[in-house]
N, C-alpha and C positions, 0 to 999 in steps of 0.2 A: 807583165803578165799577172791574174788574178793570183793569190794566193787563197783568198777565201773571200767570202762576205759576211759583214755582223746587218744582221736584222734586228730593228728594232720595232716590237710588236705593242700595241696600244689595243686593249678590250676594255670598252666601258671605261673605269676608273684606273685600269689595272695596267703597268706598264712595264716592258721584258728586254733585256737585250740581247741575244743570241748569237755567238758566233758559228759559223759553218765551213767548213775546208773542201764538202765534198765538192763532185765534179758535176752532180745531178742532185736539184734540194727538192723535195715536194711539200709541198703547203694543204691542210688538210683538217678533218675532226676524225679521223681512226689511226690507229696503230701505226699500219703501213708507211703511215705519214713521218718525215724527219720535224716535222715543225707543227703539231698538234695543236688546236684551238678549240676549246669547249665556250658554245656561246649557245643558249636557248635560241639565241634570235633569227639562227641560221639553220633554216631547217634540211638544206642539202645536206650529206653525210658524203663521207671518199675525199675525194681528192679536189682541192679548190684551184689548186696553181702547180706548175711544174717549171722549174727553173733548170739551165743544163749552161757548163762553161761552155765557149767555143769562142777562138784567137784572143784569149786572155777577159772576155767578157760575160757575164751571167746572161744570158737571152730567156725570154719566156718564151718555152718550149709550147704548152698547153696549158687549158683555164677552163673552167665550168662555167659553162655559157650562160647560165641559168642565173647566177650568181648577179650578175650585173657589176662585175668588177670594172673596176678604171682606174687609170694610172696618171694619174696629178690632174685629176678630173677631166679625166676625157677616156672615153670609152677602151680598153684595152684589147691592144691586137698582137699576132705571134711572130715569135723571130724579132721582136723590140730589144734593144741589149737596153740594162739600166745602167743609169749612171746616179753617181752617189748623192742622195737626198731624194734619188725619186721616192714618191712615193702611190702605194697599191691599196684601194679603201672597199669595203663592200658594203658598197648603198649605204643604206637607213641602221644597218645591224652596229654602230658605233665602233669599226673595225677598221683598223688601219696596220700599215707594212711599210716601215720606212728600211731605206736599203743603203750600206757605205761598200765600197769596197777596200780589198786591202793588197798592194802591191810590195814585189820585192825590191829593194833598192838599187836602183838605176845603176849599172857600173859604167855608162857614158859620161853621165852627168855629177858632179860631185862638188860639195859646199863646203868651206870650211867653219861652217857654224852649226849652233845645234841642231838636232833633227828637226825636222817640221812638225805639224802635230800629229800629221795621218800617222807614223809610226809610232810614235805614242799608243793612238788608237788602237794602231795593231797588237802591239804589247798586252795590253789591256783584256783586248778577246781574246788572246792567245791563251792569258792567264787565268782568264774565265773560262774557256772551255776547257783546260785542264784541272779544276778545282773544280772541289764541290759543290753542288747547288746552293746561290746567297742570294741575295739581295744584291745582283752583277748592276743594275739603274744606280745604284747609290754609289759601289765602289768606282764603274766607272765617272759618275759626274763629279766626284772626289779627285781621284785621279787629273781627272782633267782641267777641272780648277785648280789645282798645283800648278800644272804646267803650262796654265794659261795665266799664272802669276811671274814665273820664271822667265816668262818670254815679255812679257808685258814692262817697261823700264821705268826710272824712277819718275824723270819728270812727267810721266805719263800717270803713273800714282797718286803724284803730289796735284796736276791739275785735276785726277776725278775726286781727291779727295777736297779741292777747295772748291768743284762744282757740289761736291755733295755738302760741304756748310755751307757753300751759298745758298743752294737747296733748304736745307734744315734752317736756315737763318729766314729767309722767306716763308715758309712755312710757319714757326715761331710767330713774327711778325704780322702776317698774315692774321693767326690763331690770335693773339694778343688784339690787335684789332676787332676783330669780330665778337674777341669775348667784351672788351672795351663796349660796341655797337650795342653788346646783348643786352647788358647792364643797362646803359642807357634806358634803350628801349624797353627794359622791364622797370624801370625808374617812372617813362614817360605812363608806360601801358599802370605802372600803380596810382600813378596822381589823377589819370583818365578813371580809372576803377573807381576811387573816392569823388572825381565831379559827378558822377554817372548816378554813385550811390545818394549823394545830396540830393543831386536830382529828382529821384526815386521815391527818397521822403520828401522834397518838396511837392512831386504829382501826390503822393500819397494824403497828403495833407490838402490838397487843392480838392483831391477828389472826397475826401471827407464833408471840404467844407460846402463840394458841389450837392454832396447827399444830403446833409443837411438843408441848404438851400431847396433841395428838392420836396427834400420830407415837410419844410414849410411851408412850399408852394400847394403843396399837394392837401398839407390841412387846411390852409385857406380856399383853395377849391372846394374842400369837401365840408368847411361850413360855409362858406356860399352856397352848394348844391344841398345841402343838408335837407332843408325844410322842403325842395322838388322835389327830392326822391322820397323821402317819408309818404310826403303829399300822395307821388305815385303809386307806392308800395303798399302803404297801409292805409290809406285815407278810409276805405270800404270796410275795415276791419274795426271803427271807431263806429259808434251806436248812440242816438238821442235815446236815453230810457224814459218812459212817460208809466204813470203810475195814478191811479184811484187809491185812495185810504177813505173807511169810515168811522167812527165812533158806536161801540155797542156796548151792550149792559154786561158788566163785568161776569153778573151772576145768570142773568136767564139768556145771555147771547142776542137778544133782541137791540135791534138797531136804535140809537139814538135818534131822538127828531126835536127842533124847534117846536116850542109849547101848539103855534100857531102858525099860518104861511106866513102872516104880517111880521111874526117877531125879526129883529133885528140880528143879523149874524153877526159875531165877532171879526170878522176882518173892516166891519163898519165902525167899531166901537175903538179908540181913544185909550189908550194907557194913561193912568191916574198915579202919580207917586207921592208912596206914603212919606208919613214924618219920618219912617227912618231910611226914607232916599230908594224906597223899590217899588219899580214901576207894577202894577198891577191894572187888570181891567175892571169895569164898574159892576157892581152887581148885576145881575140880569135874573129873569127867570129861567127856572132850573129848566134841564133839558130831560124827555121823556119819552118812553116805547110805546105811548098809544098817541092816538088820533092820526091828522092826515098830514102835519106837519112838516117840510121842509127835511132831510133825513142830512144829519149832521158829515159832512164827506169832503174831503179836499183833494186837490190833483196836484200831480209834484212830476218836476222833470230834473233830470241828470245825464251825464254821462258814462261811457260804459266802455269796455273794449275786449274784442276776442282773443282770448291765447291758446285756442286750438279745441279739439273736440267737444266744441259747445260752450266748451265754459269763459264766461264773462267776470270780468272783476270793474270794480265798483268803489265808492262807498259807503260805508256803515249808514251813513246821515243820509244818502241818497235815496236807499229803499227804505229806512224808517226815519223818513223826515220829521216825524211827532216828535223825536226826541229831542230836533233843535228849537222848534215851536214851542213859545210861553205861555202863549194863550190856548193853545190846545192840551198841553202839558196840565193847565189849570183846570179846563173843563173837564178832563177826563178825571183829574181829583175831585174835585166838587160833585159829581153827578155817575163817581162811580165804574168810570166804562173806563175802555180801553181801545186801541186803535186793533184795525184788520185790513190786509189787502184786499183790497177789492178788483186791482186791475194790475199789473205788471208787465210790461213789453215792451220791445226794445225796436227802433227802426234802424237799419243800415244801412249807407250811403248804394244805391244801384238795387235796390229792393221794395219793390212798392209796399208789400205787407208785413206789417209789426209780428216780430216773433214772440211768442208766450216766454215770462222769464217763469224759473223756479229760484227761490232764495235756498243756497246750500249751504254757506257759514258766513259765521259773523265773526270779524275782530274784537277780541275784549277788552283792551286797550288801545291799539289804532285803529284809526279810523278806514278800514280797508273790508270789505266784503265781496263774495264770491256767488254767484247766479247759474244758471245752466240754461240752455235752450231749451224748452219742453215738447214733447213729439219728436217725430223723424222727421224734421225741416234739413232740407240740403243745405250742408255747410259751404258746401265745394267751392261758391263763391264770396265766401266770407274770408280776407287772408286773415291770417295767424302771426300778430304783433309779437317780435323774440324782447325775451326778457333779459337784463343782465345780469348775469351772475358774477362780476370782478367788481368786488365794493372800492376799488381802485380807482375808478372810473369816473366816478364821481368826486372831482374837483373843483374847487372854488376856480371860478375865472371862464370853466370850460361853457362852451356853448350848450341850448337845451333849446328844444322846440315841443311846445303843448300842443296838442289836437283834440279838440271838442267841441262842445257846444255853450258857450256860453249867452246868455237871456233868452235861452233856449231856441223858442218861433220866434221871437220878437227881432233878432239880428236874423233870421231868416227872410222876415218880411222885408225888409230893408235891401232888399235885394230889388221889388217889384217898385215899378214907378208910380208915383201918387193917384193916376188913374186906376191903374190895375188894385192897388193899395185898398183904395175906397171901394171899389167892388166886392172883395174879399171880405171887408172887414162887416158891408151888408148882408152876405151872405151867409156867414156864419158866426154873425152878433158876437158874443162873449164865448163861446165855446171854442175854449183851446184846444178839447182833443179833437175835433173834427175839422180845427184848421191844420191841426199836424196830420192828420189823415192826408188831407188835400195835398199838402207841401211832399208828403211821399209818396202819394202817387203822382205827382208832377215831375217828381225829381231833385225838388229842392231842397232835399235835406242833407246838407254834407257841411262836413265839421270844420271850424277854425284854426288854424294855423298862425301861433305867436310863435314869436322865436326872442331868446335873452341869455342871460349867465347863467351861473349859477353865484348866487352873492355871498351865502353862507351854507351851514350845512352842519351836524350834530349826527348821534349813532340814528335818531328817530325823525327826524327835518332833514328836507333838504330846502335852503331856500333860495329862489329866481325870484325876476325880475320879466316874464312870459308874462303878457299881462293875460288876466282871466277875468270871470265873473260868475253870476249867481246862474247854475246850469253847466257852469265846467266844469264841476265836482264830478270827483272819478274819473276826471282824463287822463290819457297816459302823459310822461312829461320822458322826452326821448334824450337820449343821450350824444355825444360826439362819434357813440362807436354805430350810432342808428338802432340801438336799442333800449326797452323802455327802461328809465331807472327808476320813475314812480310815478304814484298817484296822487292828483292833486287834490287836497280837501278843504283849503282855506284861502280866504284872503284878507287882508288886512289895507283894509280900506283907506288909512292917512299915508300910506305908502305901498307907492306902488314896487318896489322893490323886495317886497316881503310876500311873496305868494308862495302857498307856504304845499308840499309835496310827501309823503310817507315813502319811504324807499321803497323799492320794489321788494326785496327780501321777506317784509313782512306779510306778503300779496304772497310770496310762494309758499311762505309755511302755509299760508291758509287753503293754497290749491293742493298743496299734498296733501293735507290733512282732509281735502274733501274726496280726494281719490283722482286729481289731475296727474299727468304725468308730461314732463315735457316733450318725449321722443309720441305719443299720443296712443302709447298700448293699450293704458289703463282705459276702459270705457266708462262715461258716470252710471251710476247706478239712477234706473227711470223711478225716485221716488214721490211717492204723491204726498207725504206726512213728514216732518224734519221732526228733530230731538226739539228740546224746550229753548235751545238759542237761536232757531232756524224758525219758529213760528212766529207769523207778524204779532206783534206785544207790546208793551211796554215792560 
């Protein structure tokens, strides 16, 4: 027959053992209740379970249907007697009721050895439910690991305790092994870490030397392409200059003339050198502002080029050729005069009509000078040559390409076939500016293209190897970066390795100082009179 039952109750984390003697136990969350449960998760309140003795068994009496209780998982019903380990769970709410019973000692049946454990057990709640409230989960699991040593025998001891170092000894072994493995592996994984990383610098290095390779490729495409795309880009922004000068009288302004039409002009007359080795021309008769004579006047061509809102640069010797001329040099001492523009303008490649120049400065030691477009002529399709400004840039060895006009119409003509050739040359006899008229309204006036080194070079030279000639004075001389880095002014005729260029630098002081600017805010001032360096002179 029952004597009582110990319940053992499990909330959440929380865990209880309780014993119970009565004859009617109820299970619950209020008061009324023998066996109280505070759970948020249950939100029934009263009575959950109703336990009652009957022929020595606990039976459930009643249950809150609502609950969803079950008894060793499976739905719970009434008048079920339990037996010990059942156990009673509600749903989802982490609530569980495990049940022991506890019997009095059979006076049929009798052993001569120790008691079993149930009475232990019984002990145990008996002495918990007459004691104070403790911690009964601890005391009991204490208690009953005593007496589950007491009962337990030696050689039963001695084999858990040599499965537990065989255990422990596998385990070790085990661990030792795997530490053994790890080492390895981190031994393997450090020698892979360093091929990985050689590796790393060896791509690193390949890919340097590919850049390299690259960056060589790439400059010799771009002087290969150098002298096409100049060609394309600025070709039209390069200008044949053509120019009238005359001789007049220092003092009344009046125009020089041959004495006679008969008299002989100096470009006919022979250099005579004196005893002390300088060539001179032969006397002639003097030149004079009256009668109907021949009017003393020569024509000169050059090159030219745009660097943005009109203004042209040049050089010095180009718009005032007299000054490299010996024999005109002479005449205008002997008789008095002086030279004057008489005609200045510029033709551009895709432009049939000659634009008006103005002379705006002059270099006073290089040979560089600066012009302006006169009027409101559309520039719009004139491009705009970019100048360089890194004096770096210019190296010996590097590539250079010239554009201009060198023997000015004469390598234009050269172009037309021997027929064509003799046609032209009858129809407009010796007069160069009306075959350069011709040549630009036909289209044929577009500029030379040399390409070379550069061979040497100083703060005021730069010298190539671009060949030129007389008419490519004042062409741009382009650089490797595609911009200009100077002006050409000389050549040097027993070698052709010496064409000799003026940095470009000197060209910009001279366009600041005339009021250019590069970004093209500045506009030129429309002047019709220059200061005393800017009027045609000697």
């Amino acid at each position: 027959m029952a004597d009582g039952i110990i319940i053992h109750v499990s909330v959440g984390k929380e865990r209880r053992t309780e014993y119970f003697g009565e004859e009617v136990i109820r299970i619950g969350s209020d008061e009324s209740t023998e066996l109280q449960i505070h759970s948020k998760l249950v939100k029934e309140r009263g009575m959950w379970l109703k336990l009652e003795v009957g022929e020595g068994v606990y039976r459930i009496i009643d249950f809150n249907e609502n609950l969803g209780l079950e008894l060793n998982g499976m739905p719970i019903r009434r008048f079920v007697g339990l037996k010990d380990g059942d156990e009673i769970s509600l749903g989802d709410a982490g609530i569980t009721f495990s049940f022991f019973s506890l019997a009095s000692e059979s006076s049929l049946i009798t052993t001569n050895r120790d008691p079993h454990i149930a009475p232990f057990i019984e002990e145990a709640a008996l002495e918990a439910a007459a004691t104070e409230k403790r911690d009964d989960a601890k005391a009991f699991l204490r208690e009953f690991s005593r007496e589950l040593l007491r009962e337990v025998s030696w050689s039963t001891k001695l084999i858990v305790l040599a499965l537990v170092v065989a255990v422990l000894s596998a385990v070790f072994y085990l661990g030792y092994g795997f530490y053994s493995e790890l080492a390895l592996a981190r031994e393997q994984s450090a020698k892979q870490n360093e091929g990985m990383f050689q590796l790393q610098e060896q791509l690193k290095a390949a890919q340097e030397e590919i850049k390299t390779l690259s960056d060589s490729n790439q400059d010799i495409i771009k002087n290969i392409s150098l002298a096409q795309n100049l060609n394309v880009e600025y070709r039209n922004g390069v200008g044949l200059i053509v120019g009238v000068y005359d001789l007049i009288d220092r003092r009344s302004g009046k125009m020089l003339r041959y004495p006679d039409p008969a008299a002989m002009r100096p470009e006919s007359l022979e250099l005579q050198q004196s005893e002390e080795g300088i060539y001179e021309i032969p006397a002639m008769q003097g030149l004079t502002t009256d009668g109907s004579g021949t009017p003393v006047e020569y024509d000169f061509i050059g090159t030219g080029f745009h660097v943005g809102d009109g203004y042209v640069v040049t050089n010095r010797h180009v718009i005032q050729p007299w000054t490299e001329d010996d024999l005109v040099k002479q005449l205008m001492r002997e008789n008095g005069g002086r030279a004057r523009i008489k005609k200045l303008v510029v033709y551009f490649p895709g432009m049939k009509d000659p634009l008006p120049l103005e002379i705006r400065k002059l270099g006073n030691r290089e040979d560089v000078a600066v012009a302006t477009i006169k009027g409101s002529a559309d520039l719009g399709g004139i491009p705009v040559l970019p100048l360089e400004t890194d004096s770096d840039s210019s190296v010996i060895g590097k590539t250079v390409v010239s554009m201009g006009f060198p023997n000015g119409p004469d390598r234009l003509l050269t172009m037309f076939d021997d027929a064509d050739l003799k046609k032209l040359l009858q129809r407009f006899g010796g007069s160069r500016q009306a075959m350069i008229s011709y040549l630009s309204q036909t289209g044929k006036i577009v500029p030379l293209l040399t390409e070379g080194v550069i061979t040497d070079l100083d703060s005021k030279r730069v010298v190539h190897d671009a060949k030129t000639a007389e008419g490519g004075s004042g062409a741009p001389l382009f650089g490797q970066s595609g911009r200009v880095i100077g002006v050409n002014f000389g050549v040097f005729t027993e070698n052709s390795a010496s064409n000799l260029a003026v940095p470009v630098r000197f060209a910009i002081e001279l366009l600041e100082e005339a009021g250019w600017s590069p970004q093209g805010k500045v506009t030129r001032a429309q002047t019709t009179t220059g200061d005393s360096k800017n009027k045609s002179g000697d």
